[in-house]
N, C-alpha and C positions, 0 to 999 in steps of 0.2 A: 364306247371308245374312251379311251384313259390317256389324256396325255401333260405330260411332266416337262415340265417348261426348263431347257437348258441340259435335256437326259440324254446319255450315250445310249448308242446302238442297242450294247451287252444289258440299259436299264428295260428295255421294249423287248428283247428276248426273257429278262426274268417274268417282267408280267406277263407277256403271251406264257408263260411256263405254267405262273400260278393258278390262270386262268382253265388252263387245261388240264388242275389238279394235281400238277407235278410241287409236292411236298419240299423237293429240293433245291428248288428255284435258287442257286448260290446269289444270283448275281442281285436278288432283289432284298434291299435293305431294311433294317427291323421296323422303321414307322413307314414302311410300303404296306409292309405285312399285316402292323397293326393295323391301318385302316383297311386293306382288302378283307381280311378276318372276318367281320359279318356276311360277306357274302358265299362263303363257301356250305354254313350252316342252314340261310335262307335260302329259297327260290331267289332267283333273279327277277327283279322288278326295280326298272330305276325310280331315283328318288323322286324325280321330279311328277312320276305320274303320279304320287299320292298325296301332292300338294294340292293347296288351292290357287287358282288363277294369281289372285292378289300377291300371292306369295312366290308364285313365280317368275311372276314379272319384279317382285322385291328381289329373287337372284338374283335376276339378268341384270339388274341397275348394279348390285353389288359387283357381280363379276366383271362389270364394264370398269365400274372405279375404281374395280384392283388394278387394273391395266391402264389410267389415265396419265397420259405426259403431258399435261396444260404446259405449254414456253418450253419444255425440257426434252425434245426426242432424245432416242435411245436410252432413256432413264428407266432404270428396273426396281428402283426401291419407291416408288412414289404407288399413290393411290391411299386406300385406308390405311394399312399399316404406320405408326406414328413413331418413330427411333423413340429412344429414353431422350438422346440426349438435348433433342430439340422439343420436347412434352414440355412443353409451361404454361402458366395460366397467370392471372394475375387478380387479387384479393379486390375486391370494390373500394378497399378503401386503397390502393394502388392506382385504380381506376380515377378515382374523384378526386386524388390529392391532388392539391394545388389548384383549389376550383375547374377540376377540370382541365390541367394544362397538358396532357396527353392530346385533346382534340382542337387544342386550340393554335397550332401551325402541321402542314402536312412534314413527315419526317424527313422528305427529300431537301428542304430547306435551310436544313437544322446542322448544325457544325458536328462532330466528330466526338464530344462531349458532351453533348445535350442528347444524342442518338443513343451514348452507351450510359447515360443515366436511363431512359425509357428502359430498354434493356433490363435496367436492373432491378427495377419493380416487379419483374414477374420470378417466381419460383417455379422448380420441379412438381409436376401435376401426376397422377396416373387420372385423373377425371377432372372433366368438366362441366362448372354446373351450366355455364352457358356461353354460344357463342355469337358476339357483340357485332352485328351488318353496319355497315354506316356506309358512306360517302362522303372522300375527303371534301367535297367540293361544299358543302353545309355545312353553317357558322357551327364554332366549336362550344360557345356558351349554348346555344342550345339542345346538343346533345348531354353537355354538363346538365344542366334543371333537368330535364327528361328522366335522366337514371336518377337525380336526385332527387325530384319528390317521389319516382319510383320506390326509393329504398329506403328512405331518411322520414316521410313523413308520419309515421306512425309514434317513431322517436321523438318526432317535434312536436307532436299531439299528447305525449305523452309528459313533452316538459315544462310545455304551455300549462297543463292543468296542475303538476305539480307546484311550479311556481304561482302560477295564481291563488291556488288553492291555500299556501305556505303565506302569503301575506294576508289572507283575508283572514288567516287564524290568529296572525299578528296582532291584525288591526282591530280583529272581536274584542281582545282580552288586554292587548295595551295601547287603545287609542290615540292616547299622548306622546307614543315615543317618537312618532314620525309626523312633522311639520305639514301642514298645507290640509287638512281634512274640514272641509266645509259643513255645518247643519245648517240646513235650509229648511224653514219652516212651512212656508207659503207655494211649495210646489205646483199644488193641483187645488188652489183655490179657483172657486167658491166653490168647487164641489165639495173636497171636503180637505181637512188639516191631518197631515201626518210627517213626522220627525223625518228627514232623512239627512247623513252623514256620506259627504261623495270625496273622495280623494285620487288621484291618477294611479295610485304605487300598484295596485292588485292586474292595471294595463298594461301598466310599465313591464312588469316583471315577467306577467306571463308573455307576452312579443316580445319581449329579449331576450328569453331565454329558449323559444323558439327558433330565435335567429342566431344564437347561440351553436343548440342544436344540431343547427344547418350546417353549421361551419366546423362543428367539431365532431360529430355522432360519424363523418366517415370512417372516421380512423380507428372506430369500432367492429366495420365489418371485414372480419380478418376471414371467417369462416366459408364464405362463397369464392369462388376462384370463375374469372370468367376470360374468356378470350377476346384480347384486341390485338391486331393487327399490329400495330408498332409497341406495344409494350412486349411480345410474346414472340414474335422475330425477328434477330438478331438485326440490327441495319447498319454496321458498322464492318462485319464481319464478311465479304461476300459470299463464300462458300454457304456459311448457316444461313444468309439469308436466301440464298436459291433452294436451298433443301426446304426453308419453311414455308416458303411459298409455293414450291411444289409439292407438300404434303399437306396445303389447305383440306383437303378431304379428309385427313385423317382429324386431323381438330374438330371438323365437323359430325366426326364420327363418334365422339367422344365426348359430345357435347350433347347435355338432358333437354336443352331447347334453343332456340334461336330466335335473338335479340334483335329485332329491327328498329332501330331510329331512320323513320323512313322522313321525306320531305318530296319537292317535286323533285329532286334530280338521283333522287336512286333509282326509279327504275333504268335512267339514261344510263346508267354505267352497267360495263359488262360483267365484272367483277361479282357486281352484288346481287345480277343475274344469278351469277352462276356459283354464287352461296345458297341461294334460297334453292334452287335445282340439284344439287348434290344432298342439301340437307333433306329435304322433303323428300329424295328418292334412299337415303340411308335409312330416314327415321317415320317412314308416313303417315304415324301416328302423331309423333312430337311436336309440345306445341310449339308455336312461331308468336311472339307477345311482337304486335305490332305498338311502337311508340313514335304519334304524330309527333311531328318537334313543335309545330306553332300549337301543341294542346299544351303544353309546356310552358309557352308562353302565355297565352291564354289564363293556363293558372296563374302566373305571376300577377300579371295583371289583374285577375280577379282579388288575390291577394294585395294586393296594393293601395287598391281602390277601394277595398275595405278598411284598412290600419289606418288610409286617410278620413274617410268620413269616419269611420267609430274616434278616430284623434281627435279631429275637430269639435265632436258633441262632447265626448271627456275635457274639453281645454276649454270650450267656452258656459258649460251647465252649470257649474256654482255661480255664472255671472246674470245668467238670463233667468234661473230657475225661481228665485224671490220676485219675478213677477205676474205668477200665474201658470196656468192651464196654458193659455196662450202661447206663449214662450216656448214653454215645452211641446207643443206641437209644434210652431215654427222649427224650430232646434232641432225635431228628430225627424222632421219632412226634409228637409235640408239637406243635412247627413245623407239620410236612404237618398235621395236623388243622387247620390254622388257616384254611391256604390251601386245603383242601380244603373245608372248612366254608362260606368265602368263597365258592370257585366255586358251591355247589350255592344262596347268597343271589341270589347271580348269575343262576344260569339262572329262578329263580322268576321274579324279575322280568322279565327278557326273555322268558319262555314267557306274561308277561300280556299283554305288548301283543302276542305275535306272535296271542294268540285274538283280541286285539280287530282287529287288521287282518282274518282272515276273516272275522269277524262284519262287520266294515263294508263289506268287499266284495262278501259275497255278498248284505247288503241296499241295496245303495248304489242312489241313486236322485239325480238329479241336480235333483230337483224340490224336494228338501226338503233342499239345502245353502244353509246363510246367505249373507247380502251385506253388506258393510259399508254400501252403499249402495243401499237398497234399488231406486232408481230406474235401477241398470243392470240390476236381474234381468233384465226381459222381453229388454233388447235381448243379454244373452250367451246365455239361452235361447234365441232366436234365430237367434243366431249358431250355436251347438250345431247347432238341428235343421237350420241350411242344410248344414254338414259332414255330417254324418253320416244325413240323412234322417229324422231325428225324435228326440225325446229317449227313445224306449224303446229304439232301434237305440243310442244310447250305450251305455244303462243294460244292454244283453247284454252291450253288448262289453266293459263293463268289467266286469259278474259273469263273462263268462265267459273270455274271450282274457286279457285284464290280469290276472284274478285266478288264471288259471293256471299265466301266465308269473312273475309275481309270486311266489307259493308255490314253485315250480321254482324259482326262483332263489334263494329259501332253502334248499330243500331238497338242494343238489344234491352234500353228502357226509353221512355218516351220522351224522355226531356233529350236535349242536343248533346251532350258530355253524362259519363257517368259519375257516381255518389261521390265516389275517389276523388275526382277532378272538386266537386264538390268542397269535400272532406279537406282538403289540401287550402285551398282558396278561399273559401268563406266560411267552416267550422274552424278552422286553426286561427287564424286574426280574431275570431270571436269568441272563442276564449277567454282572454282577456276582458272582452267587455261584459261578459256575462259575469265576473267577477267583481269588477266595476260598479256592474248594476247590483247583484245581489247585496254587494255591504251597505244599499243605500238605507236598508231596511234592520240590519243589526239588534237595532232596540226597539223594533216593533212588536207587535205579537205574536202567536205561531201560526194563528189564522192568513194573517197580510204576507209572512217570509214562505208559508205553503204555496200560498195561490202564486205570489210574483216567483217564488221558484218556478211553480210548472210552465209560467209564462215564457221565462228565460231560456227554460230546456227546449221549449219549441221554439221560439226563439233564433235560437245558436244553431239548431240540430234540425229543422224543417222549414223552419217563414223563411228564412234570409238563403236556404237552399232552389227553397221554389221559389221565387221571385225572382232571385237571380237568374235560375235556371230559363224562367218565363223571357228575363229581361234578352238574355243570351239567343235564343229563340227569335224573340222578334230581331234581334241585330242582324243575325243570321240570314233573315229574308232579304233585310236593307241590298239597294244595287250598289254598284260600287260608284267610286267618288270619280268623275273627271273633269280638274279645273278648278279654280276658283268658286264658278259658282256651285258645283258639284262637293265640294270638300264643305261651301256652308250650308249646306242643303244635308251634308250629312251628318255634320256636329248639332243642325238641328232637329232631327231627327232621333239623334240619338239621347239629346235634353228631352223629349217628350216619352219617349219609353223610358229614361230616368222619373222625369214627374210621375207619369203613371202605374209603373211600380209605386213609386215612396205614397202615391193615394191610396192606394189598396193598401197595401201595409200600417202606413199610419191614421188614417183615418175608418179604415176598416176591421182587421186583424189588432190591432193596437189596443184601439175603441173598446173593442166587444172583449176581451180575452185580459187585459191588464186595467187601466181605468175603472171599467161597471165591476169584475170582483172585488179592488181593492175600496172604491168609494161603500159598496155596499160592507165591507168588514170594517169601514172604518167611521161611517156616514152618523152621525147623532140620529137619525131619524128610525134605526130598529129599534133604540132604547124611549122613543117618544111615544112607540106605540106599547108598551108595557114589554119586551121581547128581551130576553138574558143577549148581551153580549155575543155568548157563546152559538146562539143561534147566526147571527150574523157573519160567524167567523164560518159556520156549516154551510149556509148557500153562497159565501163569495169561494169556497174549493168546490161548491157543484157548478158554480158557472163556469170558473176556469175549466174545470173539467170537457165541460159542455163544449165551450169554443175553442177551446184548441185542439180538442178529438179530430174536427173536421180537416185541418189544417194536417196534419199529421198521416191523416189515413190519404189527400190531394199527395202529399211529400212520397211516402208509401208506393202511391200506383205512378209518380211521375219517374221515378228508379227504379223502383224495382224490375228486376230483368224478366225477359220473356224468350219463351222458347225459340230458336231458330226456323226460320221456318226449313221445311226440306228442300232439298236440292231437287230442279226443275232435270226430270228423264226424259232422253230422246232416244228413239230406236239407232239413227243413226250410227253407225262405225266408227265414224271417219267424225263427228261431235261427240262422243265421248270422252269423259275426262282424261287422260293419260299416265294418273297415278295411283290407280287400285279403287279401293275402300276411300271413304271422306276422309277428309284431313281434319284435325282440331285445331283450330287458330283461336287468338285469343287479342283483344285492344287492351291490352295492361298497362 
C-alpha cells in the first residue's frame, strides 16, 4: 500500500493504474514513476522483508521523526528535513569567544541586542560536526573549561614546550643576557658537589604562554562548526525562532555526534531528554562524547595546585639550596604535598557528581523531568513513545544500555580520570618545570644532563601523573564534610594523603631514580678506586634506567584503557534494550 501525503483522488487512480501495468497512467507524475520503476522489472517483495531487525526499527524511528510536531501541531515541514535558510552552525571559536559568553546568561534574559549579536556568530552549514546538549540551568564557566580543555589543550601543550624549550636555548648560549640566574654550588652536599644555575624565566615562559594559549588558540578553530542552541536559532525573530526549534531533529540529523556537558540537572530536563532520543534513534551508531562539568573543574584545580607548589620551589630554591641535601628535601616534600593535597580536593569532588550521575541514571524516568514549557511536555512524550514504543522501553534503555555504556566509558583505565584529564592538569603546568629543572645542569656533563634528563621525562609524564592519580583516588573515597567539625576532619584528611604522596614521591621515587645516579656520575669515589670517569657516567644512565622503568610501566597499566566489558543478555522482551545494535558512547 502506497500512500502520498496530501494526493488527489485522479494521484490513487494513476498508481492503482501503474500498478496494474497500464503504461499510460496520465495522471501519475515523472518522479512517481521514477521511483515505482524498479518494481515493474523485479518480482514484488517489500523492502522492508530484506532488511534486518536493527534496521527496521531504524525506519520506523525515521518515519516517526519525519512526522514529528514537538509545540507545533498542524506543522508539515518539521521533522529531519532542515530548510537552507535556517541550516547554521557555529565555528568553536564562535562558541568559546568571549570566554565563553554564549553560556553564561540564559537568552531569554538578554535584551534585543545582545540576542541578535549570538545570532550572528553562526554561519550557513550544509553539515554538522557536532551537536552541543547542555542545560540552561548549569553555570556557564563550566561548560566554558569543559569544551576548552576539550579543544585547546593540545595547543597549550604545544606552546608550553615551545616556550620553555625557546628560553632554555637562550639561556644555554647567552647566560648573561637575562638578570636573576643563581649558581649554587652546595646543593646535594655531603654527598657530593655539582654546579648548578636555577633561574624562573624557562617557568615563566612556558605557563604564560600556556595561558596565553588558552585565551587566544580559540579563535583559531574556524574549521569545526557545531551546534548551540542560542547561537544557531534565531531569538529575536519569532517566526525563525519556532521553525528552529521545531526542526531540532533535523540539526540532530546532521550532526557526526553529540556533545553532552552533562551535570546533575540534565537529566531533569525534558528538552535534553529528548536530544539524546532523537539523536541515538537517527544515528545508533554515533558517538555521544560525554563531558562531566565538575571533571572540568577538577582539572583546573588539578592545574592550579600544581603552578602553585612547582612556583613555590622555583621562588624559594636558590635561597634554601646553599644549604644542603637537607633543604632540598625539605623544599621538594613541601611542594609535592601541595599538589598532592590538591589532587585528592580534586578527586573528592569529581567522585560527588560521578555518584550523582548513577544515582540518576539508574532512577531516571523520563516522566518526571521538567519543561520549560510546560505545554510541549505531552507532545515530546509523544514524540518519545513513537521512537522507541513507549516511555518505559526509554526509561530501560537508558537505566540499562546508556547507563552502562556511560560508566564504561568512565571506567575504562584503572585510575579515577583518564591520561587527558591528566595531560591537561599536571603534564601542561609541568612543563614548565621540567625546563626549570633541566637547565640546572647546563654545564655539567653528558653523563649527569642524560640521567636527570630521563629523570625529569618520568617525572612530568608518569611520577607526578600516578601520584596524583593515586592522590585523587583516595579523595574520592573520603565521606563528605558535615559542619564544622566534618569540614576539619576533611582538610585533615586531605593534609595526610598530600603528606603521603609527597613521601613516596620524595623520599622514594626521588631517592632512587635522581639523587643515587647523579651522586654516583659525580661522586669522587669511582675515580678513588682506579675507574675512568666515563665508567661512572655508564652505571649512573643504567640506574636511571633501572628505577624509573618501574614507575613508567605502574603509570602504563594505571591509564591505559581496557576493553568494555559486554553488555549483560536477558531473554526477556519487555528488558531488552530498545535501540537495536549497541551504541558507541564515548567520556571525552
Amino acid at each position: 500500500r502506497i500512500q502520498v501525503p496530501g494526493a488527489q483522488p485522479r494521484w490513487a487512480g494513476g498508481i492503482r493504474a501503474y500498478h496494474r501495468g497500464d503504461k499510460r497512467a496520465p495522471n501519475l507524475c515523472h518522479s512517481a514513476r521514477s521511483a515505482l520503476a524498479p518494481m515493474q522489472s523485479t518480482p514484488f517483495r517489500p523492502e522492508f522483508l530484506r532488511k534486518s531487525s536493527a534496521e527496521r526499527n531504524a525506519d520506523s524511528w525515521r518515519q516517526s521523526l519525519r512526522s514529528l510536531d514537538v509545540g507545533f501541531r498542524a506543522s508539515t515541514d518539521t521533522g529531519l528535513a532542515l530548510p537552507t535558510d535556517i541550516r547554521r552552525g557555529a565555528t568553536l571559536a564562535a562558541v568559546l569567544l568571549r570566554f565563553g559568553s554564549a553560556f553564561r546568561h540564559h537568552p531569554e534574559r538578554l535584551d534585543a541586542a545582545d540576542k541578535a549579536a549570538l545570532y550572528a556568530r553562526s554561519r550557513p552549514v550544509e553539515r554538522l560536526d557536532a551537536f552541543v546538549s547542555h542545560s540552561w540551568s548549569s553555570p556557564g564557566y563550566q561548560k566554558y573549561l569543559s569544551l576548552l580543555f576539550a579543544e585547546v589543550s593540545r595547543i597549550s601543550l604545544a606552546a608550553a614546550a615551545a616556550g620553555g624549550f625557546a628560553v632554555y636555548l637562550l639561556q644555554h648560549r647567552r647566560q648573561e643576557l637575562l638578570p636573576g640566574n643563581f649558581v649554587v654550588e652546595a646543593a646535594f652536599s655531603p654527598l657530593f658537589l655539582l654546579p648548578q644555575v636555577t633561574s624562573p624565566y624557562e617557568f615563566l615562559a612556558a605557563n604564560l604562554l600556556a595561558l596565553l594559549s588558552f585565551a587566544a588558540a580559540p579563535a583559531l578553530l574556524t574549521r569545526r562548526c557545531y551546534f548551540v542552541d542560542c547561537l544557531c536559532i534565531h531569538q529575536t525573530d519569532h517566526d525563525l525562532k519556532l521553525r528552529g526549534i521545531r526542526h531540532l531533529g533535523g540539526f540532530l540529523s546532521r550532526s557526526s555526534k553529540l556533545v553532552v556537558l552533562w551535570d546533575e540537572s540534565y537529566f531533569r530536563r525534558l528538552w535534553c531528554i529528548y536530544e539524546i532520543a532523537v539523536f541515538k534513534a537517527v544515528h545508533p551508531e554515533a558517538p555521544v562524547q560525554l563531558h562531566p562539568l565538575r571533571l572540568s573543574v577538577a582539572t583546573a584545580l588539578l592545574a592550579s595546585f600544581f603552578v602553585l607548589g612547582a612556583g613555590l620551589y622555583v621562588g624559594i630554591y636558590p635561597y634554601v639550596a646553599p644549604f644542603g641535601i637537607g633543604t632540598f628535601y625539605a623544599a621538594s616534600f613541601s611542594c609535592s604535598a601541595v599538589v598532592f593535597g590538591g589532587s585528592a580536593v580534586a578527586g573528592h569532588d569529581f567522585a560527588r557528581q560521578r555518584s550523582a550521575l548513577v544515582e540518576h541514571l539508574s532512577a531516571f524516568d523520563a516522566r518526571s523531568a521538567r519543561c520549560y514549557c510546560e505545554a510541549d511536555r505531552a507532545e515530546i512524550v509523544v514524540a518519545i513513545e513513537r521512537m522507541y514504543g513507549g516511555i518505559d522501553s526509554f526509561n530501560r534503555m537508558v537505566r540499562g544500555k546508556i547507563m552502562r555504556e556511560v560508566l564504561s566509558s568512565l571506567s575504562r583505565q584503572r585510575g579515577l580520570v583518564p591520561y587527558r584529564v591528566m595531560a591537561t592538569g599536571v603534564v601542561l603546568p609541568g612543563i614548565g618545570f621540567f625546563f626549570f629543572a633541566v637547565s640546572w645542569f647546563r654545564h655539567a656533563s653528558l653523563a649527569t644532563q642524560l640521567a636527570f634528563g630521563m629523570y625529569m621525562v618520568t617525572f612530568v609524564a608518569c611520577a607526578m601523573p600516578l601520584l596524583a592519580g593515586w592522590s585523587l583516588e583516595q579523595g574520592s573515597r573520603l565521606p563528605p564534610c558535615d559542619g564544622p567539625a566534618g569540614l576539619r576532619r576533611f582538610w585533615r584528611s586531605h593534609l595526610s594523603i598530600g603528606l603521603q604522596s609527597a613521601s613516596l614521591f620524595i623520599f622514594g621515587h626521588a631517592s632512587a631514580a635522581f639523587i643515587l645516579p647523579l651522586a654516583v656520575a659525580n661522586t669522587a669515589a669511582v675515580e678513588r678506586v682506579g675507574l675512568p670517569a666515563s665508567v661512572g657516567g655508564a652505571v649512573s644512565l643504567l640506574l636511571a634506567a633501572a628505577t624509573n622503568a618501574p614507575l613508567v610501566h605502574a603509570c602504563v597499566e594505571m591509564y591505559r584503557s581496557r576493553p568494555a566489558p559486554p553488555p549483560e543478555r536477558t531473554s526477556a522482551p519487555d528488558e531488552r534494550d530498545s535501540v537495536g545494535e549497541a551504541s558507541v558512547w564515548k567520556c571525552d
